[in-house]
Every structure is written in C-alpha cells, then in structure tokens.
N, C-alpha and C positions, 0 to 999 in steps of 0.2 A: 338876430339877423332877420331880415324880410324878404321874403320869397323877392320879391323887384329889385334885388340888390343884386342878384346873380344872372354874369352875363350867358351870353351863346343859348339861352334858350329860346325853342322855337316860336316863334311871332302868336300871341294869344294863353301860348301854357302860361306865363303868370296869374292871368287876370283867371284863369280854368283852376288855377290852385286855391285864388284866392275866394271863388266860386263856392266852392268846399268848405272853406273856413282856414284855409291854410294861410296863413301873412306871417307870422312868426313863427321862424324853424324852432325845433326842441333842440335842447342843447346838444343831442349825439349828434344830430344833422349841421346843426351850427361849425361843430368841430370837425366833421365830412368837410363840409366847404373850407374852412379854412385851412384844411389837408389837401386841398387842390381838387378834391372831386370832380368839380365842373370843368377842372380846367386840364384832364387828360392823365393828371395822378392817381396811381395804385393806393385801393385802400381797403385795411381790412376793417368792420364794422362789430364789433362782440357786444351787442348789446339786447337788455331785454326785450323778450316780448310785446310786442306792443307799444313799441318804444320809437317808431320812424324807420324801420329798416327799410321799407319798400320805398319810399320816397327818395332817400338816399343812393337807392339801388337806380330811378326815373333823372334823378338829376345828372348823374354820369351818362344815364343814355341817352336822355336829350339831348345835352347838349355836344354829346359826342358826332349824334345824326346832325344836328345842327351846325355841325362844321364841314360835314360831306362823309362823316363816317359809318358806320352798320352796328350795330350792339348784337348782344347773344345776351340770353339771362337763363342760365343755368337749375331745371328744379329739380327736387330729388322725386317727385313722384307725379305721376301722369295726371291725377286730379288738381295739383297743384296749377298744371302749365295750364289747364283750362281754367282755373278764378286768375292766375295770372294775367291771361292772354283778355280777360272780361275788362281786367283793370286796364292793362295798357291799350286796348281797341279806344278808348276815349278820348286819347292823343290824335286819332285818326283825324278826325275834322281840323289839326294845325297841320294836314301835308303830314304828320309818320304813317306809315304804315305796318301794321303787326302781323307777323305769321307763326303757327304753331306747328309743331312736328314731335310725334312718340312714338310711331310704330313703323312697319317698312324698315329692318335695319338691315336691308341689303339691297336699299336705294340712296340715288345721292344725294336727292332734295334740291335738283337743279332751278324746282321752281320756288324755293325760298328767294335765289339771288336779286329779286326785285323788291325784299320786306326790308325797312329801315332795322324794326325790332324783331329777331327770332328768339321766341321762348320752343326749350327743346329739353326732356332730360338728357341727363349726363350721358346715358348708353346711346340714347339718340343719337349725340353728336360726336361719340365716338366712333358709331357706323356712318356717320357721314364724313367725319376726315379717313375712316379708312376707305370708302368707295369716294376719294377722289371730289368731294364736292367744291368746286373750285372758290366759288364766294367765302369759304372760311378764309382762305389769304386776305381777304378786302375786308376782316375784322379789326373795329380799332378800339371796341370796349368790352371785354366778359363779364359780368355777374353770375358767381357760384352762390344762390339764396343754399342757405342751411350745412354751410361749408363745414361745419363739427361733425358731418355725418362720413366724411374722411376716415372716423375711428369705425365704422360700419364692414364687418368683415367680407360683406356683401355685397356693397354698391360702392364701398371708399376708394378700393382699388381702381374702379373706373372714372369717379371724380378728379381722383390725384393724378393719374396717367392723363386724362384729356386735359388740363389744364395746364400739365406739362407740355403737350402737344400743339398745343394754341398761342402757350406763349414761347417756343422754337421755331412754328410758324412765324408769328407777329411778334417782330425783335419788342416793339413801341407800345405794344398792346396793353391796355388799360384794364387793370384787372380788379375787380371789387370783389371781395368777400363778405358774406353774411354770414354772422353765426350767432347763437345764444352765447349767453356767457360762461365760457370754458375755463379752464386752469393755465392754459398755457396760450393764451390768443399771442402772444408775443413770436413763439414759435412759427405760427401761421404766417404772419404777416412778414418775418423773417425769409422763409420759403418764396414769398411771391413780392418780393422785393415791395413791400407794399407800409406805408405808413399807419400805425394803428391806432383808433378810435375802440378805446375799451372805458366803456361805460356802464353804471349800475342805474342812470336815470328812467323812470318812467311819468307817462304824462299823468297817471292818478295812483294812490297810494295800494301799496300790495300789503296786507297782513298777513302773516304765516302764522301759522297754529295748530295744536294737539287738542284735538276731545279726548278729555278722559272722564268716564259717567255724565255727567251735567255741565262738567264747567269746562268750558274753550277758553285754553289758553293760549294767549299769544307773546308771539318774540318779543312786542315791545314792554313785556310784562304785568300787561292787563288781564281780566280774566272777564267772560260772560257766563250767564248763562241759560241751556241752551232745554229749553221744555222737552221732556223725554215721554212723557207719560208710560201709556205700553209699548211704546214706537221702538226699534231698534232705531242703533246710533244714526247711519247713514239717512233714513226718514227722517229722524227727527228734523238733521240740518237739514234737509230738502224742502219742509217744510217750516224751518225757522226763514230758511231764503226767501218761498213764498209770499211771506206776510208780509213781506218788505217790496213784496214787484221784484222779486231777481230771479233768475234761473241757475242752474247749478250742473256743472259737469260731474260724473262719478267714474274712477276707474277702478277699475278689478283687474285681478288677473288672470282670466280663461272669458272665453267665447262663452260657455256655459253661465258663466257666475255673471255675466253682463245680460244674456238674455232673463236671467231668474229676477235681476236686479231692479231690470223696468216693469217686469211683471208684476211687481212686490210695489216700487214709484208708482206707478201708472193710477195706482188707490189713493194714493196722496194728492197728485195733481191733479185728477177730475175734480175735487169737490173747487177746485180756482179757475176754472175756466169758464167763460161767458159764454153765450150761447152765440155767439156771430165766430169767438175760436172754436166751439165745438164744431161749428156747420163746415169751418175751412180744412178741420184737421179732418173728417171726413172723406175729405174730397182728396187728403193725400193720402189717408189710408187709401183709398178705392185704387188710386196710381200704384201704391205700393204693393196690393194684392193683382190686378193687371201687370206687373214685370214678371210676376214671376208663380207659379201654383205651388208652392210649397208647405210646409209646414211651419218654416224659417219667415216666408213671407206674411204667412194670416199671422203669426205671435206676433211680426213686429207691428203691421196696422192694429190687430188688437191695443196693443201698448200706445200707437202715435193717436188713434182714438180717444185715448185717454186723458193724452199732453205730454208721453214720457218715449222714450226710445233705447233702440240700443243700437249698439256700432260698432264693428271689427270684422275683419277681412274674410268672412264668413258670408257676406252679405255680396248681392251683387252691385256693381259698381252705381245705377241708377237709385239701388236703394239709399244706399250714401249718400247720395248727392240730394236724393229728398228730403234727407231727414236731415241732414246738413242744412241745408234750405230752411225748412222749418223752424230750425233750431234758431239760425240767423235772427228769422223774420217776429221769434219770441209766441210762436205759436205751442212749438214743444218746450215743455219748463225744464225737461231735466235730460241727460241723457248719460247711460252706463255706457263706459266704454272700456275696449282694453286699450294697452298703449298706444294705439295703431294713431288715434285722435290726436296725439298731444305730434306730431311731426309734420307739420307745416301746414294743415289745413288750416284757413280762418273761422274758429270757431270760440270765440270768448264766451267767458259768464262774468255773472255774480261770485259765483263761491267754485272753488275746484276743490273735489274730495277726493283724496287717493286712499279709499278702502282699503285697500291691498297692497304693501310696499313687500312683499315677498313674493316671484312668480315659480313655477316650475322649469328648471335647467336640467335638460336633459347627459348633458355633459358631466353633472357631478352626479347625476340620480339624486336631486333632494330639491327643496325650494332654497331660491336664493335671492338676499335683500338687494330691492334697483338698484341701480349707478343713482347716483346725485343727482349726474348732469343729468337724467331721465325723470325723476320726477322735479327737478325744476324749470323740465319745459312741462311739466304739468301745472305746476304752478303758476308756468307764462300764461297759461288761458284764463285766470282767473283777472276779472275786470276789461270791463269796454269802454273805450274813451268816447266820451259825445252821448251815450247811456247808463253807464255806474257812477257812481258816486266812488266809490273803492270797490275794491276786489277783495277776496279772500281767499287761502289755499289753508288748506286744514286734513291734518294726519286722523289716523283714529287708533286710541293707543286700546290694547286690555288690559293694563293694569299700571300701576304706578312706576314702575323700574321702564315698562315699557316708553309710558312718557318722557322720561331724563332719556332714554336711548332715540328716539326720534326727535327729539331738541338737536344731541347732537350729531347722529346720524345724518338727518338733512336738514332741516330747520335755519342750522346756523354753520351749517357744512359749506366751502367750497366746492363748485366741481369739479369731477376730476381733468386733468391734461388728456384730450383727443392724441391717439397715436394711431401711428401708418399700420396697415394692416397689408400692406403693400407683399412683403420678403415672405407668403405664404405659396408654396408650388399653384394650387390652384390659380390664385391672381396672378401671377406672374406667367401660367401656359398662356392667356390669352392673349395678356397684353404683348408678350414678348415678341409673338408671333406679329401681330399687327404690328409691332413696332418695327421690323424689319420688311414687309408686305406696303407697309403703307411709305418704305423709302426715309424713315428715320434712321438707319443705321446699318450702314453696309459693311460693317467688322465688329468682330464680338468687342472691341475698343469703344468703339461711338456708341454699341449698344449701354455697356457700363455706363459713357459719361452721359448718356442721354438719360438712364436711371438715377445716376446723380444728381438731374433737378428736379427729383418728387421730394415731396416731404419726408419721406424713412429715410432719404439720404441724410435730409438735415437732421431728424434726430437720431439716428444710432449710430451708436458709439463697439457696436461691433465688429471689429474690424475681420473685411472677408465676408461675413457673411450674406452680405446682398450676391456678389462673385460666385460663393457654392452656392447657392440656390438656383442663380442665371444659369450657371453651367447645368444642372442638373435639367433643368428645363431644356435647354439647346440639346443635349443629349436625347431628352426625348422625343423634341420634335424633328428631330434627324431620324429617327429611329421610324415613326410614323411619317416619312416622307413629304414633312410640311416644310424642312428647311436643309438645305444642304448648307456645309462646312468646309472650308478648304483654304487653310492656312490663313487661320485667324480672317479668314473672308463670309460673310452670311448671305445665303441669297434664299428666297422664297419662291417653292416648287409652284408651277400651276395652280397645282392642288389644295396646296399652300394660301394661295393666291386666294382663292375660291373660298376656303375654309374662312379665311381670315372677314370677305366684306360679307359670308353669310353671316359673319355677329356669331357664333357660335361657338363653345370649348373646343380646343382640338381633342382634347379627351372624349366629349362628345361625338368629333367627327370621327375620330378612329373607331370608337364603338358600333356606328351608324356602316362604317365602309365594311368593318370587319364580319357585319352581319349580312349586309348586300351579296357582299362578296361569297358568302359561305351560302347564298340561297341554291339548291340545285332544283326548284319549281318557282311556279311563281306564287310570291307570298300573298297569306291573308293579311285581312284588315288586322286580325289579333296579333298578328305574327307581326308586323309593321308597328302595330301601337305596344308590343312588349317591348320591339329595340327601342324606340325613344324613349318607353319608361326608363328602360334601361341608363338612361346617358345623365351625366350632373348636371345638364340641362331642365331637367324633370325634376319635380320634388315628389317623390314617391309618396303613397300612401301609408301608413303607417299598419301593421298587423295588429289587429284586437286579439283578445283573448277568445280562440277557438278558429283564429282565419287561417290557423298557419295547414290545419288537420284538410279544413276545405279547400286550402289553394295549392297544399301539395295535392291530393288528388285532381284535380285542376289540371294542375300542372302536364301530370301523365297522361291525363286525358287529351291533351293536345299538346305534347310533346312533339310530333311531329311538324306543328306549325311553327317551329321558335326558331328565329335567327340566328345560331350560334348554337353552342355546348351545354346545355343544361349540367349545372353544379351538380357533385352530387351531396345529399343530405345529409352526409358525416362534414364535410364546408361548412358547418352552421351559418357563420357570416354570409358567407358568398351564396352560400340557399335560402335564407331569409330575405336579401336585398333581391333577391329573384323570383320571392314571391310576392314580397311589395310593390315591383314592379310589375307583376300578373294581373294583380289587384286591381295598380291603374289601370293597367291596360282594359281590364275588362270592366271599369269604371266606363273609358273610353270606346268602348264594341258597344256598350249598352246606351249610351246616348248615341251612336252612329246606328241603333236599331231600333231608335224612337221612344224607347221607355220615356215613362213620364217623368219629369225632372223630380215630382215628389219622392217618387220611388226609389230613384237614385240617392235623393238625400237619404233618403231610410236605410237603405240597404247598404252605403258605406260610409255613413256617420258624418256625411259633409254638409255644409250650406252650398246654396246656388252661388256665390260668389268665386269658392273652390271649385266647381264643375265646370264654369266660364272658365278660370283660371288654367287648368289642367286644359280644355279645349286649344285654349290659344296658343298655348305652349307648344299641344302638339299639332296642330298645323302649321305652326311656324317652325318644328324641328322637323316636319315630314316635309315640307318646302325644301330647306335643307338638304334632305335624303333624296328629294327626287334631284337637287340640281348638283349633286354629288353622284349621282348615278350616270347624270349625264356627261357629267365633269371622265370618268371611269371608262364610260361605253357600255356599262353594264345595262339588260334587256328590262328591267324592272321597272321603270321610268311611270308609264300607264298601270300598273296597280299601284305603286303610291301616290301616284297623284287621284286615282280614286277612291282611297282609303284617306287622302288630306281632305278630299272634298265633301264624304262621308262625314268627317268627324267636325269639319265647319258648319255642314247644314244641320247636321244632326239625325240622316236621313237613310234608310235604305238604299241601295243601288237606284232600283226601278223608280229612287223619285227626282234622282239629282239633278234632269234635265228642270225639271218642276219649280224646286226650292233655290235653285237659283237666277229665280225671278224676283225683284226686288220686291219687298213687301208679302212675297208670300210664308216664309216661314216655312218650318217642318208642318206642324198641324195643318196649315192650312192645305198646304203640300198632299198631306195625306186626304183632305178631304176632297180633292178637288181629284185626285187620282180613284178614290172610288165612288165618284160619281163620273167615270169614267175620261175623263178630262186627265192624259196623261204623259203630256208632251206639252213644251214652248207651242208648238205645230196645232196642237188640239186646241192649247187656250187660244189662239190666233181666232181659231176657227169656230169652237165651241157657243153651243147656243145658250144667249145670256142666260136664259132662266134657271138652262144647269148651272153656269158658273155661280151665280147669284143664290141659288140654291146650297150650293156647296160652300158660299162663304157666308152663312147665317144668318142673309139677308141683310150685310154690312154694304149697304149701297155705295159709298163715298170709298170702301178701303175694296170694292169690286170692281168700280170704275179705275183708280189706281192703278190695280194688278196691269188691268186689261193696257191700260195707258202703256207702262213697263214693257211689257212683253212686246209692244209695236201693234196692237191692234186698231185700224183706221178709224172705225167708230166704237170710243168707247161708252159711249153717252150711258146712261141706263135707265132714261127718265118712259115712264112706262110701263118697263118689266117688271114684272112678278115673279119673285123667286119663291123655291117652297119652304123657306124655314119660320119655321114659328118666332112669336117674341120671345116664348122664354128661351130659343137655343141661339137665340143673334144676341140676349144678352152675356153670353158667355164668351163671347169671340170682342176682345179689348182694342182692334183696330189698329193695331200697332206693328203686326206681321212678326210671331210668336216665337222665341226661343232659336232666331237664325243666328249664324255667330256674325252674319253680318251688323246685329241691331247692340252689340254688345262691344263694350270699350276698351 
C-alpha cells in the first residue's frame, strides 16, 4: 500500500513521509490500515522491533487531529517521551502541534489543552485525570507504545487503570496499542475492544544464535566461525562485528559486570577508530566528565574514549542520553548494558549479545533464568534498517548441554502471555482511592464494575478475588481517613482528596501524617528525610555487610530526631527497614550538606544516577508532606519546605537564598558565598570582579547568573576577575549539581 493512498492526513505529511524514504507501508502497517487505523478504529499492533510500530502509532494520530481531534501517546518511560516528542515536533510545520509532559503530578497540565499531540508517561496522565485536567475529555485517539509492560508489577497497574479511565471517559475513543510480540496479544486486544494486527515481519532479516567455543550456531541451522584467539567469548564477537563496520550491543546482568565489560571492550574498539571518531568521541568524554565528578563518570569517558560504553540506571539521566547519542551516531561501537537498554529506547545494532541470561532475584535468594519475552526485546535491537545488512542476536553457551538448553530456552521459545498485576493490595491502594476521588465511582458497585474493565478482569478466572482484595483495600483506606463508607456509598475525605492529586501511596501518606503528627518540636532535616525514606514511595538503600553495627549506633545517636517509634531490635524486619531507611536518609543530609557527589558514591556504593534518583523522589514526597501539613493545620509547614529545598539545591541553609538563582548550582553557590556574596541582594549588588572572581573567571556563565538574579547591568566586557586559567578550567559552565539542571 502507498503512503498517498491513505485519506485524512494533514496537507504535506505525505509528501514529508515520502521525504524519508517511506512510499510503501511494511506489511504490519499495511494490515493497521486495512484495520481502519486511519479511519478512528481500535488497534492492537504485536509486532517486532523494528518493524513500523511508530509510524502506525503517527498514522492514527494524524489523521485523528486532522479531523478536529487531540491524540495522547502513551510512553512507559521519561527518556522515551523526549526521542518521542523529537520525532513528532516534525509534523509541526503541517499545523500539529506537539507537547510533552512527565513531572509535576500534582498539576493539571491546563496548558497542554492547545497541543494537537501530548506525549506523557502513563503516571503523568494518571495525575492529570486525577487533578481534573479538563482537555482529557476532548481526547479522541490514545497510544499505549510498549503495552506488554501491563505485566510490570510496577508501572502496569498504572498503564491498565489509566487506560481504563480514558476509555470511560471517551465512550468513541480510539485506542492503539503497541507491544513486542507476546503470547497472548489476542487477550489485549480483546480487553480494549480493539482489532489485532500480530505480526512476526521485519524489514531485514534477524539471525538468532548460540556461541559455543568457536562456532555460532544459528536457528536456521548454519554454523560460522567465530576467531577466538586469547579473546574471551563476548570480545571476540565484538570484534568479529567490527571487521564488518557493525556495532554490537552486550547485556549482563549487574551494573558492576557492565561497567567491567566496557572496560575489558574499550581494548578492542580503539585499535577501529579513525582519528576524526577519536577527536569527537573526545569531546563527549569531556561532556560526560563535566555532568558529573564522580568515579562512575571518569570510568565511563574513560571507556567512550575508547569507542565502548556502558549503561544502566546507575548512571545519570544526561549520561544516557550521551552515550545513547553516540551510539546512534556510530561513534561508540559497542556498548554493555543491563536490561534497562533493551525497553523502549531507540538504540539498534549489528549484533545483540546477551552475555548473561541468568540475573540475581532477590525473591528466591538465587540467580534466575530471563523471561523469553525479555530477552527477545533484546534481540529486537539487533539490526538497523537503512544501515545493516541483517541483524544478529546471539546467546553464549559453556558447554554443550548448555547449548540444546538455550535453543530451547529462547532461541525457538515463544513468549510468554503478559498478565495483570493489577489484584495486588499495593496497586490497588492507589488506584482505588483515585478511582473514587477522581469521581469514577460513587458506590462500592461502580467501583467493582469500573474494575471490571482492566484487563485482570478479563483474564481471571478467579471468582471473588478482585471483591476480597477491593474490600480489604476500602477497609483500609477508611481506617486512614482517605475514604468514608456508608451503606455501600464511597465518598473521598478532603484529605482523601489531597492524597489522591499529590500522586502519592496512601500508605505513604499515612506514614508521612502519622510522623507529622507525632512531632512535639520542630523537625530536622534528618528527621524529615527518615519519614519519607520511610514510606513505599522511597526505594531504600540496601544494608552492606557491616552497615547494620554503624546505623544502629546511628540510630541511637539521633533517636531523638525521628518521626515516630523507633523499632526495637528483637523486630529484625521492622529494625532493619529502619535502618535502610536511616541510610537514605543520611545519604540525603549529606548531599543537603554539600558533600561532594564523588564521596557520596563511595561511601554508599551508589552511581550519580541513584543520588539524582533518591533526590527527586524526595522532594517530590516532602512536597507532599509540607501540603499535607497544610491540608492538617499542623505547625511544620516552614521546616519541611526548608529541608525540600535543601535536599533540591543540595545546599546548606545559609546558601538557599543563593542556589536558587538559576544557573548557580551548589558549588557555585558556595563560592560565591565565601567570597562574601551571600544573598539574591548581594549578587544584585556585588562588585563584578568579586562575583567574576568567585565564578572562575567563567565570563559568559557570570554574565548569566547576574542576568538571572535581575541585575540592570549585567555586561562584563572589561572586568577582571581573580581566577586563574587553571581554576576557570574546572568550573563546566553549566551551573553544577542543582536538582534544577537534572531530569
């Protein structure tokens, strides 16, 4: 079929498709359209990698705005909606217009209501139909990209709930699903009334295969073979790839065994690099060691110096996205990663090696072999259309028995059927509560049948059990005064109310009220960052071996600053989780007291990626706790909101007036403070050559500051500041380590 074939889209997208190289759909696309895609029909899409889903996903929204209507595209993770939102800005110049939205979930997003396309994750747009954002009614297409992530005990229950909510909203609503290919797509598509497109086509050929010693075998029963010399296995294919102009992904399974991996690559792909990619890759090491001073940071420019990298949620969000980049642009040849890669970001190869099909589960205490369906979105990344020739995805066996078990392990495995994770008390406190708050269900009856159209409805065949679960949940959020009951009637207290658009567990908020409430001084910062460690909000730290000795002394040591009952230490459970939570907390005092972020990685075994992580979190649940206090009447209100804004800047008290000037950062913050510059007021006023001085003679990023703050002349052609070159080249221009500059 030919892109000019299909009506209602906007005046120009063809000839813009055909610009690209697009005139003949692939046949999953072809079989979209002839499913009514374009023409306001539900459809679910199960097809590989690589294979046209985004396009599929453009055609229903085109032409859906092209009719007078609004689209939403659904993504499961915040890096996503940004390449997303890169892709659909393009339509801009036919009249759509694009808007993006991931944080703020206890705003309404009133100024989306003017964008044709909103790309938003899933918890996004669940904090926006609960705070009311009235444009979701004036929805008349959704796209859910990576809809198998439904089986995610994590984020499926908010996938399945909002798209239940969208389509009770929008009787007519137009609903696309994306997913890889699952076991049970039929189920899906049953669920969302939607016609299925389940397809195994891609546009160039995938090989799967087992190394085992020398010879790569593959499914279609050929065999190569693969120069070993001294190389171990995973080298050697990295450099069989090489020789060919390919690039290679590699997964493992720990953060550790991915940084060792490129360390170990990194030997390989220098000796293939020209001296025009050495000079660029350079210049992204240099960016990569400006985000961040760590030790996390030099390994990985080390490595991208080289041509090789690593990747996983360790890392901060800017580093990702470099070496993402790079990787793109075929500058880096190989990159280790753990799974984190293989889930929705666009990052193809040549060859995908999964090192590792066994990871660490902490639930059975042992290692345990992937799902299917997981390493065949590893295998989605292998091959680039319009750059490869073919793709290849390849296991690494040790020994002969191992090979016939990863043939049929996954090789020539189906995978498995996605299920609701829905019927778990946690996912069900939150949603429940919003579900009655946001006016979905004014009797425990409507609440049932409004559960009824998630997908656990459709497959369990347990009868009752969604019922005892509900109730047990209504029980407790009556208990915690988030809902009252009264003859099979549900109403949503204030507090209720409040709870529900901050986006937050009510388990959480009960923890957050129950510690408020028990304050009889006013709290410290530690005292404040233990209750939100506290709450399921938080993903605690983990205790090493030897932290338990130093954080119960700790503990006692400032026992008087803790919100609540200190456990006692015959509770093992309940005394362990409360020193875990000490842990963060005092992860979280120690960047609110400027320690240097290297230091912090040392000292609690984390990357800068986890320390940003843990920050955001908690200033977005001390948000929370100060508008819960307020919600209460309780006196607290001004220490937590100085403890939120501590642990955002990263700052001492005495600097926050300071660091909340755009562009100045902590560091900067602190230099500009003991050079006596120590107020909004002072820098107004301050004589350039201090300020200029104290910013390391960074003229362009001193001019800025001054601009920021309202200063009338900020000019600074002229002055002379006192810093030498070598300490202005230390200061990266970019305003250092604020949680503002961070995503």
């Amino acid at each position: 079929m030919d892109i000019s074939d299909i009506p209602d889209l906007p005046e120009g997208v063809p000839e813009h498709f055909r610009e690209q190289g697009i005139e003949e759909l692939y046949p999953p696309q072809g079989e979209a359209v002839e499913a009514g895609i374009a023409d306001g029909e539900s459809v679910v899409a199960s097809v590989p990698t690589a294979s046209g889903k985004t396009l599929i996903a453009e055609l229903a929204m085109l032409t859906s705005v092209a009719r007078g209507g609004k689209a939403l595209y659904i993504v499961p993770l915040r890096a996503l909606a940004s390449e997303k939102r890169a892709e659909f800005e393009e339509f801009e110049e036919y009249g759509v217009s694009v808007g993006v939205s991931t944080g703020n979930y206890d705003s309404d997003g009133d100024w989306l209501a003017s964008k044709d396309i909103i790309v938003a994750t899933s918890e996004k747009v669940d904090s926006l139909v609960r705070n009311g954002a009235q444009w979701v009614d004036d929805l008349t297409c959704v796209v859910a990209d990576e809809v198998h992530l439904v089986d995610d005990s994590s984020r499926g229950p908010t996938l399945e709930v909002t798209l239940a909510k969208l389509r009770k909203l929008n009787e007519d609503l137009q609903t696309v699903a994306l997913s890889a290919t699952v076991g049970n797509a039929d189920e899906i598509a049953e669920w969302l009334d939607a016609t299925l497109v389940d397809s195994t086509w891609r546009p160039i050929d995938l090989r799967k295969g087992v190394l085992y010693g020398q010879a790569l075998h593959f499914d279609d029963g050929s065999k190569t073979q693969i120069s070993r010399g001294n190389e171990k296995a995973t080298a050697a294919l990295v450099e069989d790839t090489l020789t060919d102009e390919g690039s290679s992904l590699v997964f493992v399974n720990s953060r550790r065994n991915a940084e060792a991996a490129a360390r170990r690559l990194s030997d390989v792909t220098r000796d293939y690099l020209t001296d025009e990619e050495r000079g660029k890759l350079r210049e992204v090491a240099d960016e990569i060691r400006d985000e961040s001073d760590t030790q996390t940071s030099d390994d990985l420019a080390d490595a991208v110096e080289k041509g090789a990298a690593f990747h996983h949620a360790g890392l901060a969000s800017k580093h990702r996205a470099l070496v993402e980049d790079a990787f793109r642009d075929r500058l880096v040849k190989v990159i280790s990663a753990t799974p984190t890669l293989a889930a929705g970001v666009n990052t193809p190869s040549r060859r995908v090696i999964v090192r590792d099909w066994r990871r660490y589960d902490g639930d059975v205490g042992g290692m345990q072999p992937l799902d299917v369906l997981e390493v065949h979105q590893m295998f989605g990344r292998a091959g680039r259309p319009g750059l490869d020739p073919y793709g290849e995805a390849v296991l690494i066996a040790n020994g002969h028995d191992e090979l016939d078990e990863l043939f049929e392990r996954y090789v020539w495995a189906d995978p498995e059927p996605v299920r609701s994770k829905l019927a778990a008390e946690p996912a069900l406190r939150t949603h429940i509560l919003a579900t009655v708050a946001s006016g979905f269900a004014d009797t425990e009856d409507e609440l049932v049948s409004f559960l009824e159209r998630t997908l656990y409805a459709t497959q369990t065949d347990e009868t009752g059990r969604l019922e005892a679960v509900t109730d047990n949940v209504l029980e407790y959020l009556e208990r915690n005064e988030f809902l009252e009951r009264e003859d099979g009637g549900l109403r949503a207290t204030g507090l209720g109310h409040r709870v529900s658009q901050l986006y937050v567990d009510p388990m959480s908020a009960a923890e957050i009220i129950h510690g408020l409430r028990d304050a009889d001084r006013r709290p410290t910062a530690l005292g404040l960052y233990h209750l939100v460690a506290r709450t399921p909000d938080m993903y605690e730290l983990y205790l090493r071996s030897g932290d338990r000795e130093e954080y119960t002394e700790l503990a006692y040591e400032r026992e008087t600053e803790f919100l609540g009952s200190m456990p006692s230490e015959f509770e093992d459970h309940a005394f362990e989780d409360w020193l875990s939570a000490l842990k963060t907390a005092r992860l979280l005092e120690d960047w609110a007291s400027e320690l240097d972020e290297d230091e912090i990685t040392e000292r609690y075994g984390v990357g800068p990626g986890d320390i940003r992580g843990k920050v955001e979190t908690a200033e977005w649940l001390l948000n929370a706790a100060e508008r819960l206090a307020g919600e209460l009447d309780l006196e607290w209100g001004p220490a937590i909101r100085e403890a939120r804004k501590r642990v955002e800047y990263g700052v001492a008290e005495e600097l926050l007036d300071l660091a909340g000037v755009r562009n100045v950062g902590r560091k900067r913050a602190r230099r500009l403070y003991e050079a006596g510059v120590e107020s909004r007021a002072d820098l107004r006023e301050a004589d350039k050559s201090v300020v200029l001085g104290a910013l390391r003679g960074r003229r362009k990023t001193a001019e800025t500051i001054l601009e920021n703050v309202g200063r009338k002349d900020p000019d600074l052609t002229g002055v002379e500041g006192e810093a030498s070159a070598e300490t202005a080249s230390t200061d990266d221009g970019s305003g250092q380590q604020s949680l503002g500059d961070f995503e």
